[in-house]
N, C-alpha and C positions, 0 to 999 in steps of 0.2 A: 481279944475275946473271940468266942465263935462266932458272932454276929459280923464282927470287923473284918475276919478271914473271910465270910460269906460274902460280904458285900466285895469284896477283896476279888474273891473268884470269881464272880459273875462279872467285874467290869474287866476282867483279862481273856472272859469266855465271848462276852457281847460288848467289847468296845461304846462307847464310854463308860457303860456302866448304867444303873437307875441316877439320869439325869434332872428326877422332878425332886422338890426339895420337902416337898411336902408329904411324898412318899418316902423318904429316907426318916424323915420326922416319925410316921406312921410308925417304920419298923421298930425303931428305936423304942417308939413307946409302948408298944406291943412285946418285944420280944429282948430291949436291952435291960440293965441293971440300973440301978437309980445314980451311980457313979458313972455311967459311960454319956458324953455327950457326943448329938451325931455329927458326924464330919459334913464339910461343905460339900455340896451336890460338885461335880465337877463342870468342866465348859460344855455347851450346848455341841452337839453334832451338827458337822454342817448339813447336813439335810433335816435338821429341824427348827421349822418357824410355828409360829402360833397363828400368821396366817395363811388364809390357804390360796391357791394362787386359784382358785375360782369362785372366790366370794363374790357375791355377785351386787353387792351395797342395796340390797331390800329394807336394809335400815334407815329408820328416820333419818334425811337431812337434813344438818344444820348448815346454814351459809357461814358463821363463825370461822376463821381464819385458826383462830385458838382451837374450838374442838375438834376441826379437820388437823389439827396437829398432832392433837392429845390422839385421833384414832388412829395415825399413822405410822405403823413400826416400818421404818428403813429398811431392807436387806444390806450387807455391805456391799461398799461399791466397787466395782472393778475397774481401777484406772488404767488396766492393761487388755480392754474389750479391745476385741477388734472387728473392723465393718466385714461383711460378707463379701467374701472372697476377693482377699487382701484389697480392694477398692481404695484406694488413696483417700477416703475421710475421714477427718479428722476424730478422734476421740476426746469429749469432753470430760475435763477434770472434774473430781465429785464436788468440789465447790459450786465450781459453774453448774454443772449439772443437775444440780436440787432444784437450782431455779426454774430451771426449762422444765421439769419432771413436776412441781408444782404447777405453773402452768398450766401443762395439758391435764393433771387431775383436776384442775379448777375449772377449764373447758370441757371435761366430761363427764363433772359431777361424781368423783373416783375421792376416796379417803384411804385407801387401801394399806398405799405406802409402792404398790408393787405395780405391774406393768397394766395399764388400763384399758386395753383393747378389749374387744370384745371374742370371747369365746363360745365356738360350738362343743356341742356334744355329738358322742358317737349316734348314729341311725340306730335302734332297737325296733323292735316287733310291735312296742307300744308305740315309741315317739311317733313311728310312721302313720300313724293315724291323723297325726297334725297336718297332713297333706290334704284332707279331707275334709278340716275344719276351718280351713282360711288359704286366701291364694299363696301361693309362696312362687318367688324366683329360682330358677338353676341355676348354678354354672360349673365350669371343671376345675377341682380341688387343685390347685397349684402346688408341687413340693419346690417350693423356694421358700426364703428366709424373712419373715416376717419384721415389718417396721411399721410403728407410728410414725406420720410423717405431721413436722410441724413446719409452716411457713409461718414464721414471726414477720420478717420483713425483707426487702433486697441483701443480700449478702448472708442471711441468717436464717438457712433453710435445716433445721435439728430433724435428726430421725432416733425414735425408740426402741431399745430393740428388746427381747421377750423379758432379757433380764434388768430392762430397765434400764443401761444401759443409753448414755447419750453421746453422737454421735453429730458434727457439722460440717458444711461446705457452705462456701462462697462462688460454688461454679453453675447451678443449677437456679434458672429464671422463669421467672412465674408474672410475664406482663398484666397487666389490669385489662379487660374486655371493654373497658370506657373507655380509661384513659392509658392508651398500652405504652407511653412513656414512663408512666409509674410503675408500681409493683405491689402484687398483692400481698397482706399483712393479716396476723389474728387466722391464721386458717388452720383445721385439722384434717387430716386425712389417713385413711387407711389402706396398708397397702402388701405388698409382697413383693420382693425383688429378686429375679428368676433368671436363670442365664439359658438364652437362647441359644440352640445349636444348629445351626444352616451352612450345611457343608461341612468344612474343616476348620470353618470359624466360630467364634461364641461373642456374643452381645447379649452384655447384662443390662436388664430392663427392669424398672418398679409399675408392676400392676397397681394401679388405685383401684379400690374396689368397694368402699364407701367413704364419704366425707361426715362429718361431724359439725365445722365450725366452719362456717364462709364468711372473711372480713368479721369477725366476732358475730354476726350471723348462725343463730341456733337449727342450721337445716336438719341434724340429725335429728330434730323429731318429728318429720316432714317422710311420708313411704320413700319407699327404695326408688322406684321410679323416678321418681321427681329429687331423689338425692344424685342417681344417675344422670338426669338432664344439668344438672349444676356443676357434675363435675364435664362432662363435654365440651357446656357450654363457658363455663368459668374458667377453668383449667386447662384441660387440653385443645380447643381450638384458639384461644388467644395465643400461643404456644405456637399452631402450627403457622397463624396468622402471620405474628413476628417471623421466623425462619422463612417464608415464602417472602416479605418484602425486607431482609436483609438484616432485619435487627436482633435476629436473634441467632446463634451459630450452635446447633445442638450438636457438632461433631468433639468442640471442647467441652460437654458436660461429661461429668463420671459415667451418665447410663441414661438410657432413652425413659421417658414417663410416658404412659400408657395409660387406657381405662380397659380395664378389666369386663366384658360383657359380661350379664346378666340375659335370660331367655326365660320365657312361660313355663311353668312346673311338668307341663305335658309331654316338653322335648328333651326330658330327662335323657332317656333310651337313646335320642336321634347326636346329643352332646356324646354322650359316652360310646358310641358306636362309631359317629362318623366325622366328631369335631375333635375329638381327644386324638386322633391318629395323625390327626394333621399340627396338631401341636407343638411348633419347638423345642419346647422345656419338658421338664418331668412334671407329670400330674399321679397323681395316687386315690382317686375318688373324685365324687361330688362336693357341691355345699349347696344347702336348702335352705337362702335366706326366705323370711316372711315380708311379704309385700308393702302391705298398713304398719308394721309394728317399728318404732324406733328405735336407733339402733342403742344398744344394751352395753355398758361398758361392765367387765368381768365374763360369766359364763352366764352366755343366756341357752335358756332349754331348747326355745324353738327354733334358733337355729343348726341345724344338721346338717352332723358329716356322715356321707357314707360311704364307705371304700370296700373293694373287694374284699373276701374274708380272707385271703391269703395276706391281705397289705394293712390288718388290723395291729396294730402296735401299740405300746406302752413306753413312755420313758422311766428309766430307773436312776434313783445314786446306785452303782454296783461299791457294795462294801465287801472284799476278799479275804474271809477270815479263816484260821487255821484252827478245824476240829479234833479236841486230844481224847480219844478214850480210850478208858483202860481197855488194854491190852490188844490194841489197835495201832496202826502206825498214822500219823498226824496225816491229815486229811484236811486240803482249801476248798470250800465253797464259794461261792457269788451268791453273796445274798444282794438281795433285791430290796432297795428301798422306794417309798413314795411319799410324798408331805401326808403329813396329818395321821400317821400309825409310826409307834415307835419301833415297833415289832419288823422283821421281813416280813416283807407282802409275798414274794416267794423263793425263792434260788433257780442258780443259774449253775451247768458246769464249766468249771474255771479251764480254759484251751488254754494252749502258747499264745493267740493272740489275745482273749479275754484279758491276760494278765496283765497286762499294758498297761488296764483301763479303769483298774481299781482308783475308787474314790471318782472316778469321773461320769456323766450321765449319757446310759446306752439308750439306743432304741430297739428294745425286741416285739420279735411277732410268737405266736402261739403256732409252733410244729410238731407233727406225731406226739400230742402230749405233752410238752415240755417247752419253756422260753427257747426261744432262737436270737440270737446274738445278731441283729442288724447292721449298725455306724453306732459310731459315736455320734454325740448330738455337740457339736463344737457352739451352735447357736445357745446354747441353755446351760445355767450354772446350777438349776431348780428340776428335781425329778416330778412326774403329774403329780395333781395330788389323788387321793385314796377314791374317793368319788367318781373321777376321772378313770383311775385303773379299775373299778367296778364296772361302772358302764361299759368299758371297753372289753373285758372279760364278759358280759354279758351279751354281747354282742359278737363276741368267736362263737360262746354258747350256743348261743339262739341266732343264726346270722340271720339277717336280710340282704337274699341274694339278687343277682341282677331279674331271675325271673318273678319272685317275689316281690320285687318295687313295680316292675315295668305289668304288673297282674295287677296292683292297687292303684296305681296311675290310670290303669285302663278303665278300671269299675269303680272307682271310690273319689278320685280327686275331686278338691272343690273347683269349682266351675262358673262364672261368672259371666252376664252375658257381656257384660261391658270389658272383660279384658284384652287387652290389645292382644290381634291375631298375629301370629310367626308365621312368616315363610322363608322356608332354607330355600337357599339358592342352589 
């Protein structure tokens, strides 16, 4: 029928096709014969899920083991992830791995199904006003490779990575600050693993940068400050403790653990001008944690990123599809995918190297009008979601440039008289 050919040509024009089944239902009964019954929807596109990788669980919790399962849709698992820059740890099998990924959502109050950290949003013209309304921390936006990091116990240190993804080693020790014979257990942490470049060598290192769970210890809903005093005093000084009287040898760990500083919202301009140059690693911006607020597993609003407006970006699925019109010669585009729109969000043109990269998820920036072709994102099997590519286009829009922050910093920021004073050295 003509219905069958329509439906026929549109999924040979837009790859899979109208994959909702309730819309194929629709057509049929709108537009088919009392004899035509509709065909089954076909398989899902892999860049679409139902949910979105920045729900942020504002829904009622249930403590139930059952309903946190019934809310939980799975991504598939990738048993062939690999750690950040080939790093010799181990890849957990998706068996194992459900367990440990329960876990940490059971530790951060997460039903998702997907990776539970916490996300920022881009800086806009409005957000920036939240600098004005409560104290907030800086520090420099690190481009390293994000991990949840879970210490379960001695030998079973798991890290999370965007896609969920689980990851283990047995070389990386966490003594106890009591009893530094023991080892600490039940703990979360958040972090970034960054590879340093000092000379013509490189050392990779995991920035902690907030904790969550201390000895099953609910600190993350305790300010940033005092999340920051736990990890120093918890974490990395019994660390350095051990290694200074011999117990500990951090030259056979995979990568050095660090705490990542935090600074007063005022020294925004004095980070980005005079701390970022000195920097090892790659950084691409700010982050503007809030001081009182705790920390927020999925996408929380009030925390902010903000990056130069040349270093504004989007991730994409790039899907390369071949345009035929009459009497035209066939034509590839890069269409541009994002969760949560089934539609292109926008296109891309398809180069020699673009080609490479179909089906896999890019990072572009907004130049002379048009997506710009970044990397590959090798960390991420998930393009943002729509939300996410909003804001972010709203914010090439309407930038917030360095003079515009470091103008509202100067007249507007909230101001406390009790907040601890910075001095750079």
């Amino acid at each position: 029928s003509s219905l069958d050919a329509a439906l026929d040509l549109f999924s040979k024009c837009r790859p899979p096709g109208i994959y909702k089944e309730d819309y194929i239902q629709e057509l049929y009964k709108r537009f088919g014969t009392e004899e035509q019954n509709p065909p089954p929807p076909p398989a899902l596109p892999d860049w679409c899920f139902d949910e979105d990788e920045e729900a942020s669980g504002d829904e009622d919790h249930d403590n139930s083991s059952l309903e946190r399962a019934a809310k939980r849709k799975r991504r598939p698992y990738n048993d062939n992830a690999k750690f950040c820059n080939n790093l010799n740890i181990e890849t957990v099998m998706a068996r194992g791995a459900e367990r440990i990924q329960e876990l940490c959502e059971g530790m951060l109050d997460w039903d998702k199904g997907n990776f539970p950290g916490s996300q920022p949003v881009s800086m806009d013209r409005k957000n920036l006003e939240f600098l004005g309304q409560k104290p907030y921390r800086v520090s420099w936006k690190a481009d390293g490779t994000r991990y949840i990091m879970l210490i379960l116990k001695e030998n079973e240190v798991y890290f999370l990575d965007r896609d969920n993804s689980v990851f283990v080693t047995d070389k990386i020790k966490f003594p106890r600050r009591k009893n530094p014979e023991e080892h600490i257990f039940d703990t979360v942490v958040d972090g970034e693993l960054v590879i340093d470049k000092e000379g013509s060598q490189t050392h990779p290192r995991f920035l902690i940068y907030d904790i969550i769970k201390f000895e099953g210890q609910d600190v993350g809903h305790t300010d940033l400050d005092r999340r920051h005093l736990c990890i120093d005093k918890e974490i990395i000084k019994p660390r350095n403790d051990a290694a200074q009287a011999g117990r500990l040898d951090k030259s056979k760990e995979p990568f050095a653990i660090r705490k990542k500083d935090f600074y007063p919202c005022e020294k925004a301009i004095w980070v980005l001008e005079k701390l970022v140059p000195k920097i090892p690693h790659e950084t691409d911006g700010l982050i503007f944690q809030p001081l009182q607020d705790p920390y927020t597993p999925g996408q929380c609003p009030f925390v902010l990123k903000w990056k130069p407006h040349e270093l504004n970006s989007v991730d994409f699925l790039l899907n390369i599809a071949t345009i035929k019109q009459v009497g035209c010669l066939p034509e590839r585009v890069g269409c541009l995918y994002v969760q949560g729109y089934d539609q292109p969000f926008s296109k891309i043109k398809v180069t020699s190297e673009l080609k490479h990269y179909d089906k896999r998820i890019i990072e572009c920036t907004w130049e002379n009008n048009q997506w710009k072709f970044l990397r590959v994102r090798e960390d991420k099997s998930f393009p943002n979601a729509l939300k996410t590519a909003q804001s972010v286009c709203a914010s090439i829009t309407h930038p917030v440039t360095k003079e515009i922050l470091n103008d509202y910093i100067n007249k507007y920021l909230f101001r406390t008289h009790g907040a601890p004073q910075f001095h750079s050295k």
